[in-house]
NUZALUM-710953 format. One record per residue (C-alpha): residue number from 0; residue in three letters; chain; x, y negated, z. Coordinates in steps of 0.001 Angstrom, whole numbers, plus 524288, in hexadecimal, padded with zeros to 5 digits. Layout:
{site NUM,'ala','A',{X,Y,Z}}
...
***
This chain:
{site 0,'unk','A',{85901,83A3E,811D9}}
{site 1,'unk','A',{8563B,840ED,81FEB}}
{site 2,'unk','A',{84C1B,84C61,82145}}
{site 3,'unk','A',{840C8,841EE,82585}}
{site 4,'unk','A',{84226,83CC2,81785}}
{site 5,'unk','A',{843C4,84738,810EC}}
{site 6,'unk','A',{83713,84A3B,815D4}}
{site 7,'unk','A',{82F51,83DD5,8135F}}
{site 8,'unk','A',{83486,83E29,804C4}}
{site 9,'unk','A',{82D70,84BAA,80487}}
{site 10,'unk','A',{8220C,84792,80A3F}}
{site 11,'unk','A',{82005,83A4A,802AD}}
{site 12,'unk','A',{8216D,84335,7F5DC}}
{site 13,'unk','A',{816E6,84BF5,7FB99}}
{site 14,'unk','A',{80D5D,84050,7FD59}}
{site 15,'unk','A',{80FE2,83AF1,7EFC6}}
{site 16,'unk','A',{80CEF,8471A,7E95F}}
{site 17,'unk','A',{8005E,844FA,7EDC4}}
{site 18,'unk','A',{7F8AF,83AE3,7E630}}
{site 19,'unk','A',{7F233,83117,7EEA0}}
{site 20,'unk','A',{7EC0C,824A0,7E5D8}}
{site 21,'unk','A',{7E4E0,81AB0,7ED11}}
{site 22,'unk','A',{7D71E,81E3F,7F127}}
{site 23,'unk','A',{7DCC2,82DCC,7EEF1}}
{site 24,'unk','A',{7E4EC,82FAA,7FA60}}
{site 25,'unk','A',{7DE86,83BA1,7FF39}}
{site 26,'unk','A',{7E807,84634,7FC3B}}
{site 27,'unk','A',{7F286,8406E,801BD}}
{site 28,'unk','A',{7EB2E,83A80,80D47}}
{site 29,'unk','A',{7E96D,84991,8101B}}
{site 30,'unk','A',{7F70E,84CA6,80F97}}
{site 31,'unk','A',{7FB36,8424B,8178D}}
{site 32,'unk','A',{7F0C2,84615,82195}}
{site 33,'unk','A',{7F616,853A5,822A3}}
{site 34,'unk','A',{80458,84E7C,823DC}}
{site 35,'unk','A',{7FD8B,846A2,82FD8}}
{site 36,'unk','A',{7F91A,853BC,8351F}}
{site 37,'unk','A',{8054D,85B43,832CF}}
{site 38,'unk','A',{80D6C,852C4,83A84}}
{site 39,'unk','A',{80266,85387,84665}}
{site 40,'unk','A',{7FFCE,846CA,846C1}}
{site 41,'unk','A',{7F247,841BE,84D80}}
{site 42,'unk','A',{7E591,83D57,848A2}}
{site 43,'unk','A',{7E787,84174,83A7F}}
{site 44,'unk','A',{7DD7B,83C9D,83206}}
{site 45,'unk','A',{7D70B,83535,82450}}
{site 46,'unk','A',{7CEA6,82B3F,82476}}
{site 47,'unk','A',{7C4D9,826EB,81971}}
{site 48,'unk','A',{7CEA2,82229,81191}}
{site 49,'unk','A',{7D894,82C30,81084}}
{site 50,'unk','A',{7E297,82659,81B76}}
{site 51,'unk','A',{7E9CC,8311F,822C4}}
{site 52,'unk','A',{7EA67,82DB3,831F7}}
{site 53,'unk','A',{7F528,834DD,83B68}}
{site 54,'unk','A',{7F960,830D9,84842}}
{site 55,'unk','A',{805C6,834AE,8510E}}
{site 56,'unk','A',{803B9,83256,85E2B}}
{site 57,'unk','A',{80C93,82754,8677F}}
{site 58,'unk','A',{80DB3,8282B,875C2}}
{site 59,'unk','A',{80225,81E25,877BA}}
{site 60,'unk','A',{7F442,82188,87511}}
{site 61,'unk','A',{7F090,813E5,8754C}}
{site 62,'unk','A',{7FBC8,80DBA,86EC7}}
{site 63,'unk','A',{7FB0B,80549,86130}}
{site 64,'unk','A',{7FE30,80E60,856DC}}
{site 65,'unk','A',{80809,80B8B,84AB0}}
{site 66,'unk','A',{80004,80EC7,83C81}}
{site 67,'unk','A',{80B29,8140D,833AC}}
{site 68,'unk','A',{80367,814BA,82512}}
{site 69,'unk','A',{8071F,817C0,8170B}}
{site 70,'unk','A',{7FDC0,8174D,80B06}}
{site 71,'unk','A',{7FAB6,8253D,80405}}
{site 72,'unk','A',{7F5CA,81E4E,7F86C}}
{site 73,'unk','A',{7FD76,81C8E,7EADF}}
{site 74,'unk','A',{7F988,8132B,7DE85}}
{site 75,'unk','A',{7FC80,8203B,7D63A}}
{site 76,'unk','A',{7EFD2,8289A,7D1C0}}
{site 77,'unk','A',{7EDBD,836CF,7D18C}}
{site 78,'unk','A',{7F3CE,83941,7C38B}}
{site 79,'unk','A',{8006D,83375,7C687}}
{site 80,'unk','A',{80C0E,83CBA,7C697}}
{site 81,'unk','A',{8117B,83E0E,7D56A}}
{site 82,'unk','A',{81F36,84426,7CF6D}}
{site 83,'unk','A',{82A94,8414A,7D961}}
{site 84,'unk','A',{83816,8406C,7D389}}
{site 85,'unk','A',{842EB,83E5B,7DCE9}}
{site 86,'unk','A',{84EBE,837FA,7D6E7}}
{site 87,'unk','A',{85C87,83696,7E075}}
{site 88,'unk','A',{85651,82F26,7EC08}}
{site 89,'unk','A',{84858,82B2B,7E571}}
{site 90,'unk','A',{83CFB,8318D,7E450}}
{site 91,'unk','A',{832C4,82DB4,7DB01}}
{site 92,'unk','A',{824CA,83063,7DA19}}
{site 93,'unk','A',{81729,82857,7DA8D}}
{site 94,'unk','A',{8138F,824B2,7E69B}}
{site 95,'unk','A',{821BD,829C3,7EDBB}}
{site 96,'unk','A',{8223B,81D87,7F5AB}}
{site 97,'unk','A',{81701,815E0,7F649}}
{site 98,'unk','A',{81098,81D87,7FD9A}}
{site 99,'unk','A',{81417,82A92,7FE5C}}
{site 100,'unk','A',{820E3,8289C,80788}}
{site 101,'unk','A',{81AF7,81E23,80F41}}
{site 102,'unk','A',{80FCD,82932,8130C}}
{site 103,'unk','A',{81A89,833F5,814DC}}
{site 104,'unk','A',{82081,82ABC,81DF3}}
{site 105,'unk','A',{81651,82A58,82760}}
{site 106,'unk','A',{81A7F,83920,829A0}}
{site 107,'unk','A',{826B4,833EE,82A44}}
{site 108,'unk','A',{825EE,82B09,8355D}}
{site 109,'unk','A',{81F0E,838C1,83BEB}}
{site 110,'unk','A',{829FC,8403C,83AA9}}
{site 111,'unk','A',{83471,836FE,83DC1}}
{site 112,'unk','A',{82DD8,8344F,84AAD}}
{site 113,'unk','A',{82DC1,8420C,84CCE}}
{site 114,'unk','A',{83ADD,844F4,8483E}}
{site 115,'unk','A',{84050,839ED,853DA}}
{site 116,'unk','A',{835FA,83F89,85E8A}}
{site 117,'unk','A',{8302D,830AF,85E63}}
{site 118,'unk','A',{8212B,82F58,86334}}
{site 119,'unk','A',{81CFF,82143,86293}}
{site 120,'unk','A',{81627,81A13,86F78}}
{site 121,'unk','A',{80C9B,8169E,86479}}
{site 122,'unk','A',{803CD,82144,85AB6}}
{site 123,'unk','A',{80760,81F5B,84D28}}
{site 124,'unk','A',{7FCD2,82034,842EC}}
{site 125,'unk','A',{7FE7B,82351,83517}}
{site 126,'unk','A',{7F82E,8202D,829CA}}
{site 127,'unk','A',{7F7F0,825E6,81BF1}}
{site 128,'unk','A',{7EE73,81B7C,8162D}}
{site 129,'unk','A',{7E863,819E9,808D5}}
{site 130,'unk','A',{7E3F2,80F69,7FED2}}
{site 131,'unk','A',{7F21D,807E2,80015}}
{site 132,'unk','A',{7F36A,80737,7F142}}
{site 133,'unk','A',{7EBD0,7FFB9,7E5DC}}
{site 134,'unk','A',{7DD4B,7FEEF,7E7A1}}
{site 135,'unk','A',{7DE7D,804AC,7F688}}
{site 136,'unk','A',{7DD2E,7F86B,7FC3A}}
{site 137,'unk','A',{7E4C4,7FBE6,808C3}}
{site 138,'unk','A',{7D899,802A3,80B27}}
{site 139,'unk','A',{7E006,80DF1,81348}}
{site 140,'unk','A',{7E786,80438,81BF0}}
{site 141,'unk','A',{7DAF3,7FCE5,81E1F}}
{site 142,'unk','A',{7D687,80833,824C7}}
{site 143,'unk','A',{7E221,80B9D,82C43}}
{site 144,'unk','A',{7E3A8,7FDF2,831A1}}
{site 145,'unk','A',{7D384,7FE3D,8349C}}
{site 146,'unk','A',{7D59B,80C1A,83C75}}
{site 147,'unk','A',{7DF92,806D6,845D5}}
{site 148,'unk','A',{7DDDB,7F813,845A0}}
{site 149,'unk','A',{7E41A,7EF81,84FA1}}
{site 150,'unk','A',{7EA68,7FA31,857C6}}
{site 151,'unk','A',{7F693,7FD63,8510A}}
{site 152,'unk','A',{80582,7F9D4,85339}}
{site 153,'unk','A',{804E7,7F71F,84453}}
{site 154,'unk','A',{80773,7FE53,8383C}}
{site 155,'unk','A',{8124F,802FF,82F89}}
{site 156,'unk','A',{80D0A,803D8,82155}}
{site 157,'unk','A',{817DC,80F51,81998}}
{site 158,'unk','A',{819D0,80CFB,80DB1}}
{site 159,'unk','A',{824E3,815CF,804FC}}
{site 160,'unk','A',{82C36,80C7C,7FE60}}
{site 161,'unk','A',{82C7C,7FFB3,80649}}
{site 162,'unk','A',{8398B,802DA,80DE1}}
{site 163,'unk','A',{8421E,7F746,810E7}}
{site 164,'unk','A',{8349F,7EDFC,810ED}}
{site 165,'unk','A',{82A75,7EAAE,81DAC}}
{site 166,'unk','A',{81E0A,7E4FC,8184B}}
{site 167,'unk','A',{8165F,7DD1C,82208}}
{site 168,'unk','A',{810AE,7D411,818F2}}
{site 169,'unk','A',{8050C,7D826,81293}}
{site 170,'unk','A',{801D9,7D282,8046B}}
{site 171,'unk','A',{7F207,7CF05,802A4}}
{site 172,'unk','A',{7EBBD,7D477,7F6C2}}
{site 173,'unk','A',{7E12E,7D2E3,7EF56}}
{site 174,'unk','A',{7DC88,7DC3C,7E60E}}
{site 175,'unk','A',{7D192,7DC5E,7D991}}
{site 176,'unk','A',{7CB11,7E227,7CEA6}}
{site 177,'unk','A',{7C555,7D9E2,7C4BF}}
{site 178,'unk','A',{7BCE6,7DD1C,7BBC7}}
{site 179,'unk','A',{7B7FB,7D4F9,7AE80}}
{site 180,'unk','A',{7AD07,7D91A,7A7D5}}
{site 181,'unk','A',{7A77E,7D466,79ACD}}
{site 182,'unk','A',{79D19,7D838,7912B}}
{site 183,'unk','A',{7A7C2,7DEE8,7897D}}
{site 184,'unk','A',{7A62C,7E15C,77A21}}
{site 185,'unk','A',{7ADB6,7E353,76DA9}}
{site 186,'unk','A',{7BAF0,7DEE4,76B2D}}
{site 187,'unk','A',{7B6FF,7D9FA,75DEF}}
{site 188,'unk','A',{7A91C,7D6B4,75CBD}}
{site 189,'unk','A',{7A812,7D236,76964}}
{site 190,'unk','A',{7B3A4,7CB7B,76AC1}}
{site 191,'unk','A',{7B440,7BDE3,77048}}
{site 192,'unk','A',{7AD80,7C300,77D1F}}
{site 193,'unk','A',{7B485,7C5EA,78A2C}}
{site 194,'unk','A',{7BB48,7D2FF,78C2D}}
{site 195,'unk','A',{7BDB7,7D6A5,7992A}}
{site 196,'unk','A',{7CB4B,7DA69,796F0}}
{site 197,'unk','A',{7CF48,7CD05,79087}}
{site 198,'unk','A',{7C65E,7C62E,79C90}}
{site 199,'unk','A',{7CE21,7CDB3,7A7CC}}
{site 200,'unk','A',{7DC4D,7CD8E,7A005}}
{site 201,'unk','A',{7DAC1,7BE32,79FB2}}
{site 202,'unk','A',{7D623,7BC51,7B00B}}
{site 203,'unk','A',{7E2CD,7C510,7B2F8}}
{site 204,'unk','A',{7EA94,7BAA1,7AB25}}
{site 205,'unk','A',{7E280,7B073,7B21D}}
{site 206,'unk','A',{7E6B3,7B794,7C09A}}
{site 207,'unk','A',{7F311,7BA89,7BC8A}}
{site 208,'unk','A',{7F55D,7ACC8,7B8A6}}
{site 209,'unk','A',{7F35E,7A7AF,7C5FB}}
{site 210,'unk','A',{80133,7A457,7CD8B}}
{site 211,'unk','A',{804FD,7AB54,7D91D}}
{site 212,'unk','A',{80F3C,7A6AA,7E2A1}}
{site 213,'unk','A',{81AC9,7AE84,7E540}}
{site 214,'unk','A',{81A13,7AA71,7F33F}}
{site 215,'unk','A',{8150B,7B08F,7F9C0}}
{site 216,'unk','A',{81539,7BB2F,7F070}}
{site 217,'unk','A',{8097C,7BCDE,7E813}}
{site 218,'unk','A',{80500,7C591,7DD49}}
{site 219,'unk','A',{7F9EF,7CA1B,7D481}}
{site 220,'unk','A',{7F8B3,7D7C1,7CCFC}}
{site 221,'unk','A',{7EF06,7DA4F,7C316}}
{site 222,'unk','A',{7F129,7E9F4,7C3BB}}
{site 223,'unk','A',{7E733,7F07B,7BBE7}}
{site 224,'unk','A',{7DE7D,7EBB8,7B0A2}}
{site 225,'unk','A',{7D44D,7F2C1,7A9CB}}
{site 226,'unk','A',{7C8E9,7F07D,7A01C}}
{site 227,'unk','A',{7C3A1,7F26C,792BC}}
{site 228,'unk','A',{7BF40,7FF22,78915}}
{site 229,'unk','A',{7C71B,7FD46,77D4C}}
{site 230,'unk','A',{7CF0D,7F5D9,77596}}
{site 231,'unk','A',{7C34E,7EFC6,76D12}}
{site 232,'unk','A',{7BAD4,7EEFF,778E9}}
{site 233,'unk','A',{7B718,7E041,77F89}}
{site 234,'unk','A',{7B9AE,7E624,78E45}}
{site 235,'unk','A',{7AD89,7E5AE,796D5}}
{site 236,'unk','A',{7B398,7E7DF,7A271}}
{site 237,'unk','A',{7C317,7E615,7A7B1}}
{site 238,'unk','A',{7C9E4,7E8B7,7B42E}}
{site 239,'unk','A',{7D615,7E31E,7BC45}}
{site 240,'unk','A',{7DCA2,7E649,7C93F}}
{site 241,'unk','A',{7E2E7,7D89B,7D075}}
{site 242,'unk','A',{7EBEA,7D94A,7DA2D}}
{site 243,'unk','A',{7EFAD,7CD18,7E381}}
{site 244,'unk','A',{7FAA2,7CB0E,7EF1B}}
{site 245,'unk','A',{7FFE7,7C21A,7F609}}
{site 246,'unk','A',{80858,7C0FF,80257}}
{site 247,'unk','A',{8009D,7B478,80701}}
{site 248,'unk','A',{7F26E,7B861,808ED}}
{site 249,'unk','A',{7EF5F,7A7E6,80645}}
{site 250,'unk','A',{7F5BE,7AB4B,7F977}}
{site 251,'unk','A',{7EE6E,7B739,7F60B}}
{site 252,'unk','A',{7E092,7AF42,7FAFA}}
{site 253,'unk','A',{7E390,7A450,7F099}}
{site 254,'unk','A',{7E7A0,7AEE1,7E558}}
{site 255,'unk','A',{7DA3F,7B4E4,7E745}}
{site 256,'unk','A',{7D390,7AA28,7E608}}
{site 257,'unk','A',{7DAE0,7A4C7,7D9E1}}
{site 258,'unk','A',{7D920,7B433,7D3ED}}
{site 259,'unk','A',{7C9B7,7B36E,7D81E}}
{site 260,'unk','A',{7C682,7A740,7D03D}}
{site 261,'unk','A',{7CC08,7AD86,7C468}}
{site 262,'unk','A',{7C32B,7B822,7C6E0}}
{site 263,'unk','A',{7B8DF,7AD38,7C839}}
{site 264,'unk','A',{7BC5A,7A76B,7B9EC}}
{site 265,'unk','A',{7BF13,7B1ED,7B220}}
{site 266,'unk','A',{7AF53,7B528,7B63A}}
{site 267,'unk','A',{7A891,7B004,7AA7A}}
{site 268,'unk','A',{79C17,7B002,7A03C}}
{site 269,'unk','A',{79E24,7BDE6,79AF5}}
{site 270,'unk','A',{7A8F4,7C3BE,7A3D2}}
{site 271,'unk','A',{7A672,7C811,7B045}}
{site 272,'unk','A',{7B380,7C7BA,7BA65}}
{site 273,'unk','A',{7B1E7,7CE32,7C6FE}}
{site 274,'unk','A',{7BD33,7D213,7D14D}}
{site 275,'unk','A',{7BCE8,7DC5E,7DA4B}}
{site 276,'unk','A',{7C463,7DB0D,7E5E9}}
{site 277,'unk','A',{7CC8D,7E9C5,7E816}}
{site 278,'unk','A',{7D60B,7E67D,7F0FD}}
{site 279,'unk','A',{7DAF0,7DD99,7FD67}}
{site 280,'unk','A',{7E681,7E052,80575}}
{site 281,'unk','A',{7E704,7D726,8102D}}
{site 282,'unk','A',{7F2E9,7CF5B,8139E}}
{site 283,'unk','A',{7F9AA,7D0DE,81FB1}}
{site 284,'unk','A',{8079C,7CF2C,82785}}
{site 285,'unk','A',{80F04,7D09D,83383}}
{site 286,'unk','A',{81A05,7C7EC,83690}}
{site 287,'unk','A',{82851,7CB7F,83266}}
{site 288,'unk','A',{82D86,7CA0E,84132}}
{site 289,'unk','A',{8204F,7D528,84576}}
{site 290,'unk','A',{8267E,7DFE9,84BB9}}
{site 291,'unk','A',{821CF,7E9B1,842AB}}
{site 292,'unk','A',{82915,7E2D5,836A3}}
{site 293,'unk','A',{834DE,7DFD5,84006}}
{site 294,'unk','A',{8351B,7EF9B,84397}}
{site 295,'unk','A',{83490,7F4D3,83699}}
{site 296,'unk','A',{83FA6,7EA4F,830CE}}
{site 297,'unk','A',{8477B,7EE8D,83DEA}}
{site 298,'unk','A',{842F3,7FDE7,8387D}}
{site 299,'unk','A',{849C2,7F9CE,82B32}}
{site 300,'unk','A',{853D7,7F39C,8301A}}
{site 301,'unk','A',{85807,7FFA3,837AC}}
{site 302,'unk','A',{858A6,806D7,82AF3}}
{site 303,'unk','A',{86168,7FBD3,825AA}}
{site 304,'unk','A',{8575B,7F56A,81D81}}
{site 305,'unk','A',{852A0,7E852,81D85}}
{site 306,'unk','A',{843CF,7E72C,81DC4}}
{site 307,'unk','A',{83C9E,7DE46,813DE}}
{site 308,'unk','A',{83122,7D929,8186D}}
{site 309,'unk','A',{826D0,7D7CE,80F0C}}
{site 310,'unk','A',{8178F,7D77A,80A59}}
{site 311,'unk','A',{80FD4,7E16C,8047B}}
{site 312,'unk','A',{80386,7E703,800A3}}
{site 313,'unk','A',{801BA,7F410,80AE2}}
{site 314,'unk','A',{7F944,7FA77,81430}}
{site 315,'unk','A',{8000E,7F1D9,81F9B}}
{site 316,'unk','A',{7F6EF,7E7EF,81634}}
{site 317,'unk','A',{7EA0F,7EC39,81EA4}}
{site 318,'unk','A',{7F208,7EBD6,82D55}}
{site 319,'unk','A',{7F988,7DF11,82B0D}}
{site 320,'unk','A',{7EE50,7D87E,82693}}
{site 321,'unk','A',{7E471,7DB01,8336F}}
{site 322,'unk','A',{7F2E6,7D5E8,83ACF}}
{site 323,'unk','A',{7F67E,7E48A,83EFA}}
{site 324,'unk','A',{8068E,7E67F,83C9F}}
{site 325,'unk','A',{80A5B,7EE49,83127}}
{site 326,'unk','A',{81621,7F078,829BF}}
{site 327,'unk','A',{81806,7F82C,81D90}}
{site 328,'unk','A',{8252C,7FFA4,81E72}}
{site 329,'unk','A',{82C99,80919,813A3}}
{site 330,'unk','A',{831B0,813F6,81174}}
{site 331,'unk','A',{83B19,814BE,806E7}}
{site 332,'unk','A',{83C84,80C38,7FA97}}
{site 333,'unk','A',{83A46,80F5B,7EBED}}
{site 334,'unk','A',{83596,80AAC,7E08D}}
{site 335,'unk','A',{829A9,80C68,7D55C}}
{site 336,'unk','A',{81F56,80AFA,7DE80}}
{site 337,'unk','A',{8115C,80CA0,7D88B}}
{site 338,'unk','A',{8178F,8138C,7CC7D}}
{site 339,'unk','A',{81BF1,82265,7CA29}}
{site 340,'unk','A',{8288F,81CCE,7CB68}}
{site 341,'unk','A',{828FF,81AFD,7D947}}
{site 342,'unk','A',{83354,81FCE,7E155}}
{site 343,'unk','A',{83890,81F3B,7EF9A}}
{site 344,'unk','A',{84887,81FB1,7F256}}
{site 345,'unk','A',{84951,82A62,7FD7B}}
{site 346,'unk','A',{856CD,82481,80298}}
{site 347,'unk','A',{84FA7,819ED,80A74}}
{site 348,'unk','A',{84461,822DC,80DF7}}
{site 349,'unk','A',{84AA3,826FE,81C17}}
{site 350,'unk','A',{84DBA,8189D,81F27}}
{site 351,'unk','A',{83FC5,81592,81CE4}}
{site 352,'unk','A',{83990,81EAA,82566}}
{site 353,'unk','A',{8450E,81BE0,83243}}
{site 354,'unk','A',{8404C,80E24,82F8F}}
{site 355,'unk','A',{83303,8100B,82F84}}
{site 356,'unk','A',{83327,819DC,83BDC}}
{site 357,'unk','A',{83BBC,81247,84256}}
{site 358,'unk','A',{82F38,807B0,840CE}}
{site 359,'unk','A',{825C3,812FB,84698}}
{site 360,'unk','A',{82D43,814EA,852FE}}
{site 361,'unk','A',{82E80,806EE,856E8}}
{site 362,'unk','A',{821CC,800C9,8516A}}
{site 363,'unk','A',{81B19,7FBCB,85ED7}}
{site 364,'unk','A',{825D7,7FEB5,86850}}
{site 365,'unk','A',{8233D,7F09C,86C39}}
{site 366,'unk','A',{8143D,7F2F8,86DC0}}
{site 367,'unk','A',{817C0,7FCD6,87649}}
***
């Protein structure tokens, strides 16, 4: 591992010691912003949401810019233990790689540019945005994306442990909360009567029931569930979290509407079904012969790795969608994500960032 890793590893460890769950990015949206300032880069700021803004400067006022962005949120709350443990070429801790390298690598591309003496025609913005994970709703990127529309070269989404892959697909989703409520009661006298509990358990068999094709690829999650006072109680009220993808946004439509009119049925005399809608990430792609996916497999492929192109659910969501460019590239690969488990392999970590500078200094050479 060279110096310029060495460094990022330190730095990514520094960022995940700080906890950053979605909606709570703050602390670390300050640290970020004084990295920003450190390095004397222009136009420093935080906007409403908590997204850190820095730009270096190119040769051209006017020219498009390239928006380089990596996601400060985690899934993991406050209480969860941040302990790193490094063990031979892994390092494991909550949060290590997804996102915590991908935002230490936007200092990264800094100081590699500096380190070769390379100033871009072009101004590079970066972007330390929030609201990536659960609930967030891509609400950070949908800011980013409204703040500098049209007028962009495109963007490069980081992202810790997605080395080896270029994502320029975008998956749809469709997100809700449903709620059953009933007049509740006791589990013995009253018995016979709905529970909200038994009501809910039996639509999620209903929805997950339904037959989804494996191409294109297609899935449903029901991820939380909640309801009920006790074990002898009727339950009044009862709560799940749905989660739907699909590759083909045709596909997703028709799974919506299939999903809705169980809604719709399980709405009857004495139970009352309603379904809040908590989340939509728009689908979106750019072709696999673009030159932004062709530069960052050529980027790879100059490291001796052979991209896989692929689909996802990012921030480049939000850009691909409105028909901007955007690829999501990585840093290293790992394992455990979204558990206290995770861990990043440092061995590949230097690779990752040539590749992904490498991207930086040629993205719009042929614009300009």
């Amino acid at each position: 591992m060279n110096n310029l890793s060495a460094k990022l590893i330190d730095l990514a460890i520094q960022i995940q010691q700080i906890p950053a769950p979605t909606f709570s990015e703050g602390k670390r949206a300050e640290f970020v912003r004084g990295l920003f300032v450190d390095e004397g880069l222009q136009d420093v700021s935080i906007d409403a949401l908590g997204n850190v803004f820095a730009r270096l400067p190119g040769r051209q006022k006017k020219a498009a810019a390239l928006v380089i962005s990596a996601h400060l949120d985690t899934v993991f709350p406050n209480s969860v233990n941040l302990q790193v443990r490094k063990e031979a070429e892994k390092i494991f801790a909550a949060g290590i790689g997804d996102n915590s390298l991908g935002v230490a690598a936007l200092l990264g591309v800094i100081w590699s540019l500096r380190q070769k003496k390379i100033t871009l025609a072009h101004d590079i913005w970066f972007a330390a945005n929030v609201g990536e994970e659960g609930l967030g709703d891509l609400c950070g990127m949908r800011a980013v994306v409204e703040r500098f529309d049209q007028n962009v070269i495109g963007y490069l989404v980081l992202e810790g442990l997605a080395f080896g892959h270029v994502y320029h697909r975008a998956i749809g989703v469709r997100r809700y909360r449903i709620t059953a409520k009933t007049a509740g009661g006791h589990s013995w006298s009253d018995y016979g009567q709905p529970s909200a509990v038994h009501e809910l358990a039996a639509l999620v068999t209903r929805l997950t029931a339904l037959r989804l094709p494996r191409e294109p690829r297609t899935t449903m999650n029901v991820g939380r569930f909640d309801g009920g006072t006790g074990i002898n109680v009727l339950a009044s009220e009862a709560k799940c979290e749905l989660d739907l993808r699909s590759e083909d946004p045709a596909v997703l439509s028709k799974l919506i509407y299939q999903v809705e009119e169980l809604f719709r049925l399980a709405d009857r005399d004495g139970v009352t079904v309603l379904a809040e809608i908590i989340g939509q990430r728009p689908a979106g792609e750019i072709p696999s012969a673009h030159p932004l996916v062709k530069l960052a497999v050529n980027c790879l492929s100059e490291q001796g790795i052979s991209a896989v192109l692929t689909s996802g659910s990012t921030d480049a969501n939000i850009p691909l969608s409105r028909g901007i460019p955007a690829v999501v590239m990585g840093i290293t690969t790992g394992g455990g994500a979204h558990t206290t488990h995770e861990y990043i392999r440092l061995e590949q970590v230097e690779k990752g960032m040539k590749a992904v500078v490498r991207f930086v200094e040629r993205a719009g050479v042929e614009e300009e």
